[in-house]
N, C-alpha and C positions, 0 to 999 in steps of 0.2 A: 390944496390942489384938487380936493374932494370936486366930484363936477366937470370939471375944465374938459379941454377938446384932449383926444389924444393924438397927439400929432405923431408924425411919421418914427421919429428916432426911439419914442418911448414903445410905439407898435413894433419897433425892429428888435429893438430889447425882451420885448415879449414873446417873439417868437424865437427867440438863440436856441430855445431845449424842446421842449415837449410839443410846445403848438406850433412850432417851424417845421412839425411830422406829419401835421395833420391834414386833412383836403384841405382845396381853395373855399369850397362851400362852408365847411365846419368854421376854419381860420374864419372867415366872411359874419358869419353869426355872433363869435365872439366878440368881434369886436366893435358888432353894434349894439349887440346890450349890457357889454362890461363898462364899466366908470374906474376911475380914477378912485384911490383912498391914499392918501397922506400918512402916515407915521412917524413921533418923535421917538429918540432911540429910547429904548425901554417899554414902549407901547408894545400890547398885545392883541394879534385879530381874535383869538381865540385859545382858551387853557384847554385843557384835560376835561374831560365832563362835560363840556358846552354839546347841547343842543348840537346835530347835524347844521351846515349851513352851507354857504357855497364856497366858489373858489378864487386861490388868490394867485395873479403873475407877477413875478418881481419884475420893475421895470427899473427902477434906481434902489442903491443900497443893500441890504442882507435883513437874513432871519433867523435865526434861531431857531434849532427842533428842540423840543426835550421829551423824554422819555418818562415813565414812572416804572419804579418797582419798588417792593414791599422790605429790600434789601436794600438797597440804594438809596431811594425815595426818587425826588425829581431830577434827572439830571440830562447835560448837554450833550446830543449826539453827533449832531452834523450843523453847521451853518449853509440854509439856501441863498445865493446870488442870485445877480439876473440872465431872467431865459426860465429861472425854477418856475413851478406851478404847484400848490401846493395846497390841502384842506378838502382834498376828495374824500377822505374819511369819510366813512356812516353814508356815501351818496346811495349807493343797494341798499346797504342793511340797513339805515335811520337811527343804527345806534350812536351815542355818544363821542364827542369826538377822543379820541385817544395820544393825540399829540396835542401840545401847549406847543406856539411860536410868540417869538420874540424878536423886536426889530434890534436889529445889534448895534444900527445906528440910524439917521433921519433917510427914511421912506419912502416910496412910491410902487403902487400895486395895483393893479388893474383889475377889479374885483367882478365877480359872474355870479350875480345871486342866486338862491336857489329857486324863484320864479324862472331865473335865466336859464340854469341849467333845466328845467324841468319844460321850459319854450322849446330848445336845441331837442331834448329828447324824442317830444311829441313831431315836429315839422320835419326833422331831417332824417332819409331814410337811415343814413347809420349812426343817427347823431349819439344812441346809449350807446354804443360801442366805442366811438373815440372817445363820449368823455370817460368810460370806464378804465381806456389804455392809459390815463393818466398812473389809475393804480398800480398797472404792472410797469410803467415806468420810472416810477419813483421806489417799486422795489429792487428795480435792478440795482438801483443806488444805495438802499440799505443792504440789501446785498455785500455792497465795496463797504459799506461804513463796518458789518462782523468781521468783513475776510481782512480790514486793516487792523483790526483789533487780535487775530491772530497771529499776526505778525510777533514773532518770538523775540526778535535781537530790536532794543527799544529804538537805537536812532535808527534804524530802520520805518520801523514804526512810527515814531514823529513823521520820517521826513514824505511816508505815505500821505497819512492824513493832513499835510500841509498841499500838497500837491491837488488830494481832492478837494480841500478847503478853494485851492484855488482855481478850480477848473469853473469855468462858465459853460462851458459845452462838451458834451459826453465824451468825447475823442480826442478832449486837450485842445483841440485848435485854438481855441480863445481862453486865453485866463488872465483871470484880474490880477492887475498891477499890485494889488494891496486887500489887504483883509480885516476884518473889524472886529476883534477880539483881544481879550486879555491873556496873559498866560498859565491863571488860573482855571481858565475857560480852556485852552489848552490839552492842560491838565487831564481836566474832564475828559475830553474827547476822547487823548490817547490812553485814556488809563495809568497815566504817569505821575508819580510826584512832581511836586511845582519843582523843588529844586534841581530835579534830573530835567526836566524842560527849561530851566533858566539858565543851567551847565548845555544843554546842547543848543538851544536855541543861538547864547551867545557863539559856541562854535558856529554854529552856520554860518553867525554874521562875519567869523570871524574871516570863513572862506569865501566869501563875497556870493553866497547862496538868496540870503534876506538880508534887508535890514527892519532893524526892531525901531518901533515910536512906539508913544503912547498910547496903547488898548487899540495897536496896529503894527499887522506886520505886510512889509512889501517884498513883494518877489524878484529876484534879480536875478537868478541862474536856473532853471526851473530842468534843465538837463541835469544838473548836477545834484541838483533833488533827486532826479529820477533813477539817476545810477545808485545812487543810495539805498532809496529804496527796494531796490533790487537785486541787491548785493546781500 
């Protein structure tokens, strides 16, 4: 799909989160010098380490963030859907990028190179400032990814991090029907054993919450997520 035109639905998709905040000017720049980039699941725009470069909107499919630590090593923090924007990294500093994404399953991104971003900088009067609000947008979100992992009582804490797994847009209004991960991957997230996630997950299903498939879970009561969580 590298190239192709971006037609309206996949432009609407791009704007669900960050850049549906932005001016009409900004939004207008983007997406005349963004393209199209394709991914089969397992593909990666970018590890750990890589070079600064530009940035990525999800318009089909998910991504995977992962973290490093010297304790840990690499592991899964959060999953981006569409509407995300993501790989602002190192755009100030030029330093190295510090997140590794991964497609969780087949792809579509609307990509802003860093010729692009550095066009938008120079021409538009605020243009380093929107793209910079990418940063503080995306931390509000890592924000929710600590304060779910403080969550003390675990199906609590599951049924948090399922709810942001499935959020498309900051306030809940839209979330996706399904999600693209394994329970291992899970795991990860909540800081849980597989087995205490494969004991609660099936309760969920068992209360008509999700149901579980293959390296997929779908969402079906997303209030009764939520009371959970909050309980």
């Amino acid at each position: 799909m590298a190239g192709q035109t971006l037609d309206d639905k996949a432009w609407a998709n791009a704007r669900l989160g960050w850049l549906g905040e932005r001016s009409p000017d900004f939004a207008a720049a983007v997406r005349d010098l963004a393209r199209l980039r394709s991914y089969s699941a397992g593909e990666y725009p970018h590890h750990i380490g890589d070079a600064p470069g530009g940035i990525y909107g999800i318009v089909e499919g998910s991504f995977g963030t992962y973290t490093q630590s010297e304790q840990t090593g690499i592991v899964l923090g959060h999953i981006f859907q569409q509407g995300d924007w993501f790989g602002q990294g190192g755009l100030s500093s030029n330093k190295p990028r510090y997140l590794t994404f991964k497609a969780m399953e087949p792809s579509v991104v609307l990509y802003l190179s860093p010729d692009g971003v550095d066009h938008i900088a120079r021409t538009l009067a605020a243009g380093e400032r929107e793209l910079m609000s990418l940063s503080e947008y995306n931390q509000t979100l890592m924000a929710r990814v600590v304060s779910d992992l403080l969550i003390r009582k675990t199906e609590c804490r599951v049924a948090s991090v399922l709810l942001r797994l499935f959020e498309i847009t900051p306030d809940a209004r839209i979330l996706a029907r399904a999600c693209c991960f394994t329970q291992a991957e899970l795991s990860e997230m909540t800081n849980t054993s597989r087995h205490t996630i494969n004991t609660l997950l099936r309760s969920f299903e068992a209360r008509g919450w999700i149901a579980i498939s293959y390296k997929s879970i779908t969402l079906k009561n997303a209030d009764a997520l939520r009371s959970c969580a909050q309980s």
